[in-house]
C-alpha positions as CSV (number, residue, x, y, z in Angstrom):
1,X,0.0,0.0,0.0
2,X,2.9,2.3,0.7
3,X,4.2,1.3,-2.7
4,X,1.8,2.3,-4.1
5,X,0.8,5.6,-2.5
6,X,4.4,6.3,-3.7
7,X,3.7,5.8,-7.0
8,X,0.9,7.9,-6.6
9,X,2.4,10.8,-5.3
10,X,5.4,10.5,-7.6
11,X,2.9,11.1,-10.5
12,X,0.8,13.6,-9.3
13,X,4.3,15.7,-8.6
14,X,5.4,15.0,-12.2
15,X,2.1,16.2,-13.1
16,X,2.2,19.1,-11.9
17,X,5.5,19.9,-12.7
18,X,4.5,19.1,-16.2
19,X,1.3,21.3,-15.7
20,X,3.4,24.3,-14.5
21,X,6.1,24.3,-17.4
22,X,3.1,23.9,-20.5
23,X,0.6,26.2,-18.6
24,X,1.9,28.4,-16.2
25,X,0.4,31.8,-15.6
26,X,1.4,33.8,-18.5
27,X,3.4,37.0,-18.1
28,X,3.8,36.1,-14.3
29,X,8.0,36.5,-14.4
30,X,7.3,39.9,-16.3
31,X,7.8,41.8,-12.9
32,X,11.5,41.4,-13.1
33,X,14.0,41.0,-15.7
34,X,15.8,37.6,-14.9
35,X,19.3,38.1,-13.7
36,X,19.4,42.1,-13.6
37,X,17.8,44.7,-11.3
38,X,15.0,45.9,-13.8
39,X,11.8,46.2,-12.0
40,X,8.4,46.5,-14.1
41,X,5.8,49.1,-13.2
42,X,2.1,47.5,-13.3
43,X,1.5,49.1,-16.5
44,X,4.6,47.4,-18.2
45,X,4.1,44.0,-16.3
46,X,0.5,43.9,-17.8
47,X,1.6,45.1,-21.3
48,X,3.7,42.4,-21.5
49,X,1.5,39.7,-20.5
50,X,-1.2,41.2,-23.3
51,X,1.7,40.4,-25.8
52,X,2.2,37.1,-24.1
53,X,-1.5,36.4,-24.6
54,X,-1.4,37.8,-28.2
55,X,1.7,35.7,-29.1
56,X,-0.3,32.9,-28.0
57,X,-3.3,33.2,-29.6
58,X,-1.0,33.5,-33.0
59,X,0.2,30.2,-31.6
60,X,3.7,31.7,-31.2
61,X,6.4,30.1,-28.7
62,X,7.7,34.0,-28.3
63,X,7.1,37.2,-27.4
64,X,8.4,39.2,-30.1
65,X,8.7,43.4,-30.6
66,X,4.9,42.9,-33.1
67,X,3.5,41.7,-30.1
68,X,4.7,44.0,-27.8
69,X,3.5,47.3,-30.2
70,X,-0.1,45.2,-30.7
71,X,-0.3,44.8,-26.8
72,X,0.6,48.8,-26.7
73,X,-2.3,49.3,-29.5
74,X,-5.0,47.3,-27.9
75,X,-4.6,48.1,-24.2
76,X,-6.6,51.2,-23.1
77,X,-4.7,54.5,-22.6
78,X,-3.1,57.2,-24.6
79,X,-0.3,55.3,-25.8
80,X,-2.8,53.2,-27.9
81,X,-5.1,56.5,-28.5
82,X,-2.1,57.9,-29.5
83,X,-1.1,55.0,-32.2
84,X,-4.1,55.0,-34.3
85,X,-4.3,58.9,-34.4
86,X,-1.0,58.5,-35.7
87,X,-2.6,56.0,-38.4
88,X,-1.7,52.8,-37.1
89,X,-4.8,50.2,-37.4
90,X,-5.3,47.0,-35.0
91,X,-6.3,45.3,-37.4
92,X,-4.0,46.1,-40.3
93,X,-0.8,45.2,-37.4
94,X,-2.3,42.5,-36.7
95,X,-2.3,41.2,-40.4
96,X,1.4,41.8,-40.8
97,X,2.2,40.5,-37.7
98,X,0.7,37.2,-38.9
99,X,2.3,37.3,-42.3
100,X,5.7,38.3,-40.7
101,X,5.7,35.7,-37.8
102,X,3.3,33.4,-39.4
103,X,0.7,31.4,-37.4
104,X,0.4,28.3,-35.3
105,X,-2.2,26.5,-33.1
106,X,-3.4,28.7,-30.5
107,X,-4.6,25.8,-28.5
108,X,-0.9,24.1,-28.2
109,X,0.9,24.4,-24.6
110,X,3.7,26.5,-25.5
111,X,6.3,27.7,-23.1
112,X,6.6,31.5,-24.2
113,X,10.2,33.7,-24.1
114,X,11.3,36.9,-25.3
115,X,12.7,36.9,-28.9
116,X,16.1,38.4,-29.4
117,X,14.3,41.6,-31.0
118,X,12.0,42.0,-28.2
119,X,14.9,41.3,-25.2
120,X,17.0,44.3,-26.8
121,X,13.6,46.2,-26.2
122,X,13.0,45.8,-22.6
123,X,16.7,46.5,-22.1
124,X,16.2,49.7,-23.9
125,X,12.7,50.3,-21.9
126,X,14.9,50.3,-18.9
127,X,17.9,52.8,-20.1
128,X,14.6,55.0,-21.3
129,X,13.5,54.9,-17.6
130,X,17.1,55.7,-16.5
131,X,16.7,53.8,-13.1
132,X,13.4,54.3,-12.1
133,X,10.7,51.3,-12.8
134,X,9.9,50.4,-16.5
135,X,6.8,52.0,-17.3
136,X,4.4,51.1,-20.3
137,X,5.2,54.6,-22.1
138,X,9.1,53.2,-21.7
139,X,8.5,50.4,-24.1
140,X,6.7,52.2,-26.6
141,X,9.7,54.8,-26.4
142,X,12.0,51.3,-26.9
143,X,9.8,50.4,-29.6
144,X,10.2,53.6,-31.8
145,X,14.6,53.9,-30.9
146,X,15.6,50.5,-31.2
147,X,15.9,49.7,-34.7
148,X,16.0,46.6,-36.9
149,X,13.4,45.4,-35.0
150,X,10.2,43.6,-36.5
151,X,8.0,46.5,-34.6
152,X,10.0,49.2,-36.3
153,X,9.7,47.5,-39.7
154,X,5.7,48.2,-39.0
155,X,5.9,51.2,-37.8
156,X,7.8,52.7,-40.4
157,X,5.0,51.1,-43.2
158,X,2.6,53.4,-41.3
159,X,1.6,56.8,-42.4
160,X,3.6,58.6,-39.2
161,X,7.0,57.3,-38.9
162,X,8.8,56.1,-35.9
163,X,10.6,59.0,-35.0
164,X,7.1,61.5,-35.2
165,X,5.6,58.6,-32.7
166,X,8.8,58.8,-30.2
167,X,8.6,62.4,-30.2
168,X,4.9,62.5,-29.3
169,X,5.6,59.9,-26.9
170,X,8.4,62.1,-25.4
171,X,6.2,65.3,-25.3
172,X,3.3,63.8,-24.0
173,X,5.6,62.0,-21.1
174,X,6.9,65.7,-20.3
175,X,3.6,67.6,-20.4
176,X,2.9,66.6,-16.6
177,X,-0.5,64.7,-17.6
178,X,-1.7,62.4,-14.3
179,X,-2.8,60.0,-17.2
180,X,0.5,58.4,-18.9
181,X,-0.2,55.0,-17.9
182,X,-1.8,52.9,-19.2
């Protein structure tokens, strides 16, 4: 009987440790960069699990820089207002994110990471904040600077280039507003 409790116990632990790799909560190691000192404001921590959740309803194994500027365009606030008055459409990013990055099963357990693109990003989200926490507006501001990037690519397709969006970014950011989060 002990045996066999054993046994028991032996699979449920490998089940859950199975469980926990395929499904755990995504976006929930967002709050801090692994091996550095960059800590994520709310905003940011949420913006990033969006683009975890849009990656993986593309069916994507990664989080890459077209997910992070569709997370930044469908989450409420003025950096997303701010987006389609400068002529970029959901809809229309979301169709070349698909034809960039392709599309999988949605439905399949896929342990998300950071591409490349997107890690050199979030590194430049946190020299934009220059030691205070990552904010949401910090990645959008990483998102227009850091070029050869797959968001950049789309962003410079749009009718407002980059550099117009980073500078509206940057003056918005300055003007004092209470509302630059997201």
């Amino acid at each position: 009987l002990i045996i066999i409790l054993a046994r028991i116990l032996k699979k449920a632990i490998l089940i859950l440790i199975i469980f926990r790799i395929f499904f755990g909560r995504p976006g929930e190691n967002f709050r801090r960069w692994e091996g550095s000192s960059m800590y994520y404001a709310q905003d940011a921590a949420d913006l990033i699990t969006t683009a975890a959740a849009i990656a993986r309803s593309m069916g994507h194994s990664f989080v890459g820089t077209a997910h992070l500027l569709l997370a930044v365009l469908t989450r409420p606030g003025w950096p997303g207002r701010l987006l389609r008055q400068l002529g970029v459409g959901e809809q229309l990013l979301w169709d070349l994110t698909e034809l960039t990055y392709g599309t999988g099963r949605s439905g399949l357990p896929l342990r998300q990471g950071f591409s490349v693109q997107a890690q050199r990003v979030l590194q430049a989200a946190a020299s934009e904040a220059d030691g205070q926490q990552i904010g949401g507006a910090h990645i959008l501001l990483a998102l227009c600077r850091t070029e050869d990037t797959t968001a950049r690519q789309l962003l410079d397709l749009c009718p407002e280039n980059a550099d117009m969006l980073f500078s509206c970014t940057v003056e918005y950011m300055l003007s004092g507003k209470t509302e630059w989060c997201w």
